[in-house]
C-alpha positions in Angstrom: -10.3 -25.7 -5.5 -9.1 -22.1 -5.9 -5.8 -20.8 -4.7 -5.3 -17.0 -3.9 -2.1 -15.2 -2.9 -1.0 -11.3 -2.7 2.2 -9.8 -4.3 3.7 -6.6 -5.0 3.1 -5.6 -8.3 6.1 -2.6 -8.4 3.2 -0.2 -10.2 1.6 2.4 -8.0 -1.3 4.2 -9.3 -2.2 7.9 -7.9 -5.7 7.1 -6.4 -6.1 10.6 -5.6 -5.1 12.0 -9.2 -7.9 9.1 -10.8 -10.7 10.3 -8.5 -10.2 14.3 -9.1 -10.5 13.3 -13.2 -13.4 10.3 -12.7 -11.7 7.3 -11.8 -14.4 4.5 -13.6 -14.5 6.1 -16.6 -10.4 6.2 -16.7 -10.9 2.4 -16.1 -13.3 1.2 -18.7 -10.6 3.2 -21.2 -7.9 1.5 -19.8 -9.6 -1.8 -19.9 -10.4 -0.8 -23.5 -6.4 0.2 -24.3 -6.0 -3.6 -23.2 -8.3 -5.5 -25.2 -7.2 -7.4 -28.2 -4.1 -9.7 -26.4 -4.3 -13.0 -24.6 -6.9 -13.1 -21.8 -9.9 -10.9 -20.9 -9.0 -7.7 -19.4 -11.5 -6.4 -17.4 -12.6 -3.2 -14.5 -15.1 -3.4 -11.7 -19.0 -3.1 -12.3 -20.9 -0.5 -11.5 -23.5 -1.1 -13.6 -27.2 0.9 -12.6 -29.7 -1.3 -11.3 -33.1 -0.8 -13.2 -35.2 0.6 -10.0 -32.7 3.0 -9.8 -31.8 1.8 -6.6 -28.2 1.8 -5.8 -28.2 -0.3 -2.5 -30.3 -4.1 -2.0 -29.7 -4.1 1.7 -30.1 -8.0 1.9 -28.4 -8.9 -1.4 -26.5 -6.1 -2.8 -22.9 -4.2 -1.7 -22.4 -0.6 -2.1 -19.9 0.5 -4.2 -16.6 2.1 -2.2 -15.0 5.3 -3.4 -12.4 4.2 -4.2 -12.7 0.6 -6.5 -11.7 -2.5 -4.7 -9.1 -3.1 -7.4 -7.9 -1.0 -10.8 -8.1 -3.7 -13.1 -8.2 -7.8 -13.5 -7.2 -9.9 -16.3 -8.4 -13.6 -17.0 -6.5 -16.1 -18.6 -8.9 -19.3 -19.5 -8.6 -22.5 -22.0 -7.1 -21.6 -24.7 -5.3 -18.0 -23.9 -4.1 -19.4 -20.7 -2.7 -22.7 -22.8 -1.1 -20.0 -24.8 -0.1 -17.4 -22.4 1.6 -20.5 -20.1 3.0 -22.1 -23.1 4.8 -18.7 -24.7 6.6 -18.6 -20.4 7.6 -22.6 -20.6 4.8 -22.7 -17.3 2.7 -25.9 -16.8 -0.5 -26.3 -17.0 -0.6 -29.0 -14.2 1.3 -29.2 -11.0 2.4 -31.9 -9.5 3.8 -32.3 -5.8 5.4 -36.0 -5.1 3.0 -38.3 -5.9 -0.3 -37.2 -3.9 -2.2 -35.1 -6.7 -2.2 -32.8 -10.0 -3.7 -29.5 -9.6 -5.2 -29.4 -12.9 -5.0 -25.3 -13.7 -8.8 -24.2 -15.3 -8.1 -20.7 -15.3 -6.3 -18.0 -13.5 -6.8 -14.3 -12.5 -4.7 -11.6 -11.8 -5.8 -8.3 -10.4 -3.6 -4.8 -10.0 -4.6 -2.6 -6.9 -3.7 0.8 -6.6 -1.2 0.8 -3.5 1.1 -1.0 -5.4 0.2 -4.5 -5.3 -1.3 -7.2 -6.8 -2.8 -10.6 -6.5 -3.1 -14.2 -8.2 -6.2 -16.7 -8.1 -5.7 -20.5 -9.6 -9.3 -22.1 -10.2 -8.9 -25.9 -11.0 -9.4 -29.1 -9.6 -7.5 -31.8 -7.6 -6.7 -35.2 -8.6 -5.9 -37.6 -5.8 -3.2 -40.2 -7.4 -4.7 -42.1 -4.5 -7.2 -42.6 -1.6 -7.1 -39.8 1.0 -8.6 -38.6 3.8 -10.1 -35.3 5.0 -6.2 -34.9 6.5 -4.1 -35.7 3.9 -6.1 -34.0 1.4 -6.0 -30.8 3.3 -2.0 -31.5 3.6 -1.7 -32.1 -0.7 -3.7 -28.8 -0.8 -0.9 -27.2 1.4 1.8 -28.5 -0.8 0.3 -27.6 -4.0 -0.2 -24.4 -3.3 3.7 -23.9 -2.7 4.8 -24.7 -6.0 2.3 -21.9 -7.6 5.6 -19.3 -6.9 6.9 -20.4 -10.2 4.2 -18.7 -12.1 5.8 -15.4 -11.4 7.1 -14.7 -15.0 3.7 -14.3 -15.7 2.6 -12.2 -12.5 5.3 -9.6 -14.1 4.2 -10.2 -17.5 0.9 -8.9 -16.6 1.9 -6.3 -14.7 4.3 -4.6 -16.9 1.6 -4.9 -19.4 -0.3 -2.4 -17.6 2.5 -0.2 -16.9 2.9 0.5 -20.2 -0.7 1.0 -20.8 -1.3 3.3 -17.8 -1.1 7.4 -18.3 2.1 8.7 -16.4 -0.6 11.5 -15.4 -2.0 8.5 -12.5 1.5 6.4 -12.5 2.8 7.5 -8.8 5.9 5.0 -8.8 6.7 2.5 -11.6 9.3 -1.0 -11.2 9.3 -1.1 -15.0 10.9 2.2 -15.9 8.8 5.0 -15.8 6.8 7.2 -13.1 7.8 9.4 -10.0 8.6 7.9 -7.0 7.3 9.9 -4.1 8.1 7.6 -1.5 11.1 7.3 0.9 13.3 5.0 -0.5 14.1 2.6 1.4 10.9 1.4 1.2 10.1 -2.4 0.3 7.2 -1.3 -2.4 10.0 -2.5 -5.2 11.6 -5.5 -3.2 10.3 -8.6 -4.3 8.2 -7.6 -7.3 6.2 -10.8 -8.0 6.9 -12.8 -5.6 4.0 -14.2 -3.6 3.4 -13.5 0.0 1.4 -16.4 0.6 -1.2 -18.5 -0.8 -5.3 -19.1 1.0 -6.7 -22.0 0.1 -10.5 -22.0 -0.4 -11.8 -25.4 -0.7 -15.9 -25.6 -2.6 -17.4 -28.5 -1.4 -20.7 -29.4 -3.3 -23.4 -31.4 -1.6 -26.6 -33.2 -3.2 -28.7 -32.1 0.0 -28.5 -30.8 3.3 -28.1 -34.2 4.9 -24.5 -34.8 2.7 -23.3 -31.4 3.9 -24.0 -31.9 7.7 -22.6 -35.1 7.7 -19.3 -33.8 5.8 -16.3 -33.3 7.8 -15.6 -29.8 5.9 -14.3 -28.3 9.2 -10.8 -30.4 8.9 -9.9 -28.2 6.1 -9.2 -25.6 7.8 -7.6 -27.2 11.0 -5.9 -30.0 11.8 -7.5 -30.0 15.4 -10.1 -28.1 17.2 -12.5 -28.3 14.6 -15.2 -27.8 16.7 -14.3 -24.2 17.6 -15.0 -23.1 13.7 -18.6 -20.8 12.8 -20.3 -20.7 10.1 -20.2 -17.4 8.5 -23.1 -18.0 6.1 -26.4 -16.0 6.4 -27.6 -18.1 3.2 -29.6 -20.9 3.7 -28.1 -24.4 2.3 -24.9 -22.8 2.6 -21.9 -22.9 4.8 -19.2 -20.7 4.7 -15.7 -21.6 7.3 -13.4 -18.8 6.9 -9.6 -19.8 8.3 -6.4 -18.4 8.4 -4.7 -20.4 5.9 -7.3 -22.9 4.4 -11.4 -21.3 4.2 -14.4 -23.9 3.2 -17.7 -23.1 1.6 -20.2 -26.4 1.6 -23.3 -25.7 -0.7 -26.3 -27.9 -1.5 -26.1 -27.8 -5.7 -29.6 -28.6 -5.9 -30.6 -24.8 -3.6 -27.7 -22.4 -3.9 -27.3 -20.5 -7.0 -23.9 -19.8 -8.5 -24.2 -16.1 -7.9 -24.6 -16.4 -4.0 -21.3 -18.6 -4.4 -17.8 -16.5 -4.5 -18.7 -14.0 -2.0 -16.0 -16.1 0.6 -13.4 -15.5 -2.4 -13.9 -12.2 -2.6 -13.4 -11.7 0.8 -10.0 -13.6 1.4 -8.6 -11.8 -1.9 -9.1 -8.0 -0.4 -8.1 -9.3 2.9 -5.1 -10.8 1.8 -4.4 -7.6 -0.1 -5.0 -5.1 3.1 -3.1 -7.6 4.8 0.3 -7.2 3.1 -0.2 -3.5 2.4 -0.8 -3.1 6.3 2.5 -5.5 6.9 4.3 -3.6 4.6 3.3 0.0 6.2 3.9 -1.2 9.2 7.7 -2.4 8.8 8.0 0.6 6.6 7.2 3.0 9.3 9.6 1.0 12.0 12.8 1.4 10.3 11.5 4.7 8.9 11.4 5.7 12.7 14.6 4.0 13.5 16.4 6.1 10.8 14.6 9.7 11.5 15.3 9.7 15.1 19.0 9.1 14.4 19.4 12.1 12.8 16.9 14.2 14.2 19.8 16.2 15.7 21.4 17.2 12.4 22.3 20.7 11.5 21.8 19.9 7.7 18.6 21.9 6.6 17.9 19.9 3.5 18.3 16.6 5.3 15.5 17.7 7.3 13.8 19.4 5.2 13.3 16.1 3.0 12.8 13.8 6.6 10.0 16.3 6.8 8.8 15.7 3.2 8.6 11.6 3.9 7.1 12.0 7.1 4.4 13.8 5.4 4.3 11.4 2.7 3.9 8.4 4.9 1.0 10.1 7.2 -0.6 10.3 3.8 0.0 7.1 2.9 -1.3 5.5 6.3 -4.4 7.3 6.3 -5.8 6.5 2.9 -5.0 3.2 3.5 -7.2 3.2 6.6 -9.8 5.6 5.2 -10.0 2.7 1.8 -10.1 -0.3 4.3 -12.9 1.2 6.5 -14.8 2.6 3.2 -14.7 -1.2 2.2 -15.7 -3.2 4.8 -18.9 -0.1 5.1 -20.0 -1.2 1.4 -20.3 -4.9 2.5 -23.9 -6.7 2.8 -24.7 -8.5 5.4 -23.0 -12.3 3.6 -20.0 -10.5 3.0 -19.5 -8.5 6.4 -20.5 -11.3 8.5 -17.5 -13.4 6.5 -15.0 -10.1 6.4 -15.7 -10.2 10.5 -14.8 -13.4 10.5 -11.5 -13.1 8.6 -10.8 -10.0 10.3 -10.6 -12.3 13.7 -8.6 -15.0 12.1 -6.0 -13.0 10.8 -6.0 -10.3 13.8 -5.9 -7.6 11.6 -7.3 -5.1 14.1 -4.0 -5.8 16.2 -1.7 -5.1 12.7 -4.2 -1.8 12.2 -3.3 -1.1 16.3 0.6 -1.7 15.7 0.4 0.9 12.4 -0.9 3.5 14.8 1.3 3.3 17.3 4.5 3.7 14.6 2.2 6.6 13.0 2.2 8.4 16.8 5.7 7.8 17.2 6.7 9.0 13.5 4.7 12.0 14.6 6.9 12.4 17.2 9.9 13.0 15.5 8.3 14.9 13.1 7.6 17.6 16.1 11.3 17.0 16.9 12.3 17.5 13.3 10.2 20.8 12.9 11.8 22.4 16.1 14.9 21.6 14.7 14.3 22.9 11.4 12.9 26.2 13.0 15.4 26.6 14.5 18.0 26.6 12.1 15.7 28.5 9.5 15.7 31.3 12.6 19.1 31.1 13.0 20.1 31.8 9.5 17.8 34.6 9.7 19.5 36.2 12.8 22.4 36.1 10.8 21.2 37.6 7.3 19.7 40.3 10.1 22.9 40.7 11.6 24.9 41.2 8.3 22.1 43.6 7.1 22.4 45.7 10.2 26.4 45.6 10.2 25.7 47.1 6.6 23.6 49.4 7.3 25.3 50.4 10.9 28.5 51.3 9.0 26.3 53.2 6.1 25.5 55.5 9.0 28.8 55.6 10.6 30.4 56.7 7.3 27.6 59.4 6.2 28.0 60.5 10.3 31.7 60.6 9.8 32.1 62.6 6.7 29.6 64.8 8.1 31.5 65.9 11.1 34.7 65.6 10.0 35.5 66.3 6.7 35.2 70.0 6.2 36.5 72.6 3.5 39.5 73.3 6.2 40.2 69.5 6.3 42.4 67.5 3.9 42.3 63.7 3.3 43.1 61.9 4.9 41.9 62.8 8.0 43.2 61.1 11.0 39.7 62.0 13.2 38.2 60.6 10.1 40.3 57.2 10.5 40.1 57.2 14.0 36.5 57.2 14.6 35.3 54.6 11.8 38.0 52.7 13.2 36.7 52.9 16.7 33.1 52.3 15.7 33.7 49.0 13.5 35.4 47.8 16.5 32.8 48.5 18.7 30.2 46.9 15.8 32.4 43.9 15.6 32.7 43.3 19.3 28.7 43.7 19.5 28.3 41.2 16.7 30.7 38.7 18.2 29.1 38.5 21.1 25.5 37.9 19.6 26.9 34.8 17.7 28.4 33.7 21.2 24.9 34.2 22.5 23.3 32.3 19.8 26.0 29.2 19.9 25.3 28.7 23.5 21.4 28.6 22.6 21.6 26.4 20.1 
């Protein structure tokens, strides 16, 4: 039985800063700077393959540009006994009297858009008999208590922040970093806290016969079983992905361990795009909502910085969608045909529709925003104009003046003197005044 659910992690790590300087070899250092405390710390592999081949078409995933995730950490027997023990967390959890999830191990990953999730591997002990049903239904409950193992989300987490260069820290919940987004944003509400929890259920069979006759399919529904695919393109292996609950039914005796996980992997970095995409998407509504309210303002810098988080945010949204398609083109066929699957279970093309539509309106106002901006940028430079030709209007006036008037056979003061700058400044004040009364009825 594994468990999987997605948080915010309150670290953001500048993707763009790690791949200008070589973003793998920044991780195996940082996975090197964490060695030495409880658990395993690790990075993704990219190891070579020894044909030189970088791509099995059938069996092997490209690697994305960007990593799937910046760096895991394991806990197992005896550091996780530790680690849970030093936070007064159980290694067992027990809802009523159904089951105890007995906790084998657990793994928590940081992701670079500021989020991060947590997988429980363990096993279930039925305090009684169940059926298909209720086993699926203690599952469920179980997986509601695993919120209290937060202390040790953050613990994690803050571990990293203190390990990762302020160079590639973009915004940081534990007390360092820039933060270069708008902020009201929710990337620092809820640090920790879980989103949800997918339940993956690994049913082994001894032969094909158990695993057709198993009623696997009521794990993932309650009803209308009979409407669920396989997703598996591996023989002697079923694979049911679901919205909440996903199945994978194997024949021990066929399947080797390595073509086992790949359903996993799947739900974790779906679950991950899912929340990022969720929290984009409310991000850009009330981001929207706030911009077009004062759209109108005659404050430059208030503009000027709406125009600096619009421009943030478009960059925000489209590296998100240029890393989600860039993953799901790396898959192999096992792994796409399952990511499809999710993909149509969770509607994530319908949340990916709903961020483009806030994106086209947030554009919007930034058009608005810019013609405002112009024009108060041109407007302040009609004036500086206009003060600088005032100046230089009565520089001319006066040199014109004490050329004409002022003599050898004149004395000062001279009243023709005084009369005619007095007559011209009207006349440059009148012609000013009403250029400002032109402007004010433009604007």
């Amino acid at each position: 039985m594994t468990f999987n659910g997605p948080m915010r992690s309150g670290l953001v790590i500048d993707s763009r800063a790690l791949l200008a300087k070589g973003y793998g070899a920044y991780q195996q250092e940082f996975a090197a700077a964490m060695a030495g405390g409880q658990g395993h710390w690790y990075t993704p592999a990219h190891g070579a393959r020894g044909n030189k081949m970088k791509i099995d078409a059938d069996t092997r995933r490209g690697n994305t540009i960007i990593p799937g995730y910046f760096a895991g950490r394991t806990l197992e027997e005896k550091d996780l006994a530790d680690a849970l023990a030093s936070l007064n967390l159980p290694l067992s959890l027990q809802h009523e009297n159904d089951c105890i999830f007995h906790i084998h191990a657990i793994d928590l990953r940081l992701y670079d858009m500021g989020y991060g999730s947590a997988t429980f591997v363990g096993e279930i002990e039925a305090l009684r008999d169940l059926t298909m049903g209720e086993y699926r239904v203690a599952a469920e409950k179980t997986s509601s208590l695993l919120s209290a193992y937060r202390a040790l989300f953050l613990a994690t987490f803050e571990m990293a922040a203190g390990k990762l260069a302020a160079e590639y820290t973009l915004a940081s919940f534990y007390g360092s970093g820039r933060n270069a987004y708008w902020p009201n944003s929710s990337i620092f509400q809820g640090v920790g806290d879980l989103f949800w929890v997918h339940r993956v259920f690994h049913v082994p069979c001894a032969g094909d016969y158990e695993m057709q006759k198993h009623s696997s399919k009521q794990l993932i529904f309650s009803e209308q079983a009979h409407l669920i695919e396989d997703a598996s393109v591996v023989p002697h292996l079923s694979v049911y992905p679901g919205n909440g609950n996903s199945a994978e039914v194997y024949d021990t005796g066929a399947v080797q361990p390595k073509q086992l996980g790949t359903l996993l992997s799947m739900v974790r970095a779906q679950n991950i795009f899912s929340v990022a995409a969720e929290d984009i998407d409310r991000d850009l509504f009330f981001l929207s909502n706030e911009l077009d309210r004062q759209k109108h303002s005659q404050d430059m810098k208030l503009l000027e910085r709406q125009s600096e988080i619009i421009v943030e945010y478009q960059s925000k949204v489209t590296l998100f969608k240029a890393v989600y398609d860039d993953f799901d083109n790396s898959l192999d066929p096992q792994g796409l045909k399952i990511w499809h699957a999710l993909e149509k279970a969770w509607h994530t093309r319908d949340r990916f529709d709903n961020l483009n539509t806030k994106l086209a309106l947030v554009e919007k106002i930034y058009d608005r925003v810019r013609e405002n901006l112009n024009h108060l940028q041109n407007k302040k430079l009609g004036l500086f104009m206009l003060a600088f030709t005032l100046i230089s209007t009565l520089s001319v006036i006066v040199d014109t003046v004490d050329f004409t008037t002022q003599g050898d056979s004149l004395q000062a003061p001279s009243v023709i003197r005084v009369g005619v700058l007095v007559a011209t400044l009207l006349l440059v004040v009148i012609f000013a005044f009403s250029l400002l009364k032109r402007d004010r009825r433009r604007s």
